[in-house]
C-alpha positions, 0 to 999 in steps of 0.5 A: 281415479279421476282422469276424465280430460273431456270434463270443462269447468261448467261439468265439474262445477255441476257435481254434486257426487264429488267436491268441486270447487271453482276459482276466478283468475285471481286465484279468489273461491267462485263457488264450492258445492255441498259434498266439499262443504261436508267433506271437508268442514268449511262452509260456502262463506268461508271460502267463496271470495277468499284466496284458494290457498285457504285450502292449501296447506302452508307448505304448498302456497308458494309454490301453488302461487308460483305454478298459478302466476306462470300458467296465467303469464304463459297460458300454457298449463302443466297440470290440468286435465290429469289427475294429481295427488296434493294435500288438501287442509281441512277447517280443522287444520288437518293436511290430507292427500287428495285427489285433484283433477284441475280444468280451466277454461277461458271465456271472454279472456278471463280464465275459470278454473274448477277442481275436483278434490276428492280424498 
């Protein structure tokens, strides 16, 4: 499980063990380490400068949006720091349960998130 609440983005973005992924405030892929390449079959091209929902599945984009758009119009966040269990979507096209531990971070007023997803 992974529940470490003192974890920051930097931290997360470090792993090497575990996929991490990391996203801006406009909701567009930062950076994705080695482990969630191999892990899950998209390459860093793939997904750095793209929308974080390429790896949402269909199903869960609206709301993803919905939850994101709140969080950074509220600032007051309802999922982060815990551990949640949401479908990832693999390059294949395939929709698994995984693990996601979400952190955020603001820094000069712009928000940085990172997840741990692990299956």
């Amino acid at each position: 499980m992974l529940d470490n609440a003192d974890m920051s983005v930097d931290k997360i973005l470090a792993q090497e063990a575990i996929p991490a992924i990391g996203v801006d405030d406009k909701g567009d892929v930062t950076s994705v380490n080695g482990c969630f390449t191999r892990e899950y079959g998209w390459s860093r091209a793939e997904l750095v400068g793209k929308p974080l929902t390429t790896i949402i599945p269909p199903a869960m984009r609206e709301t993803h949006s919905v939850g994101f758009s709140r969080f950074l119009a509220t600032e007051k966040p309802r999922l982060l720091g815990r551990s949640l269990r949401l479908p990832v979507l693999f390059k294949d096209g395939r929709e698994l349960p995984a693990e996601h531990f979400i952190m955020a971070e603001k820094q000069g007023g712009t928000w940085r998130l990172a997840a741990l997803i692990r299956r």
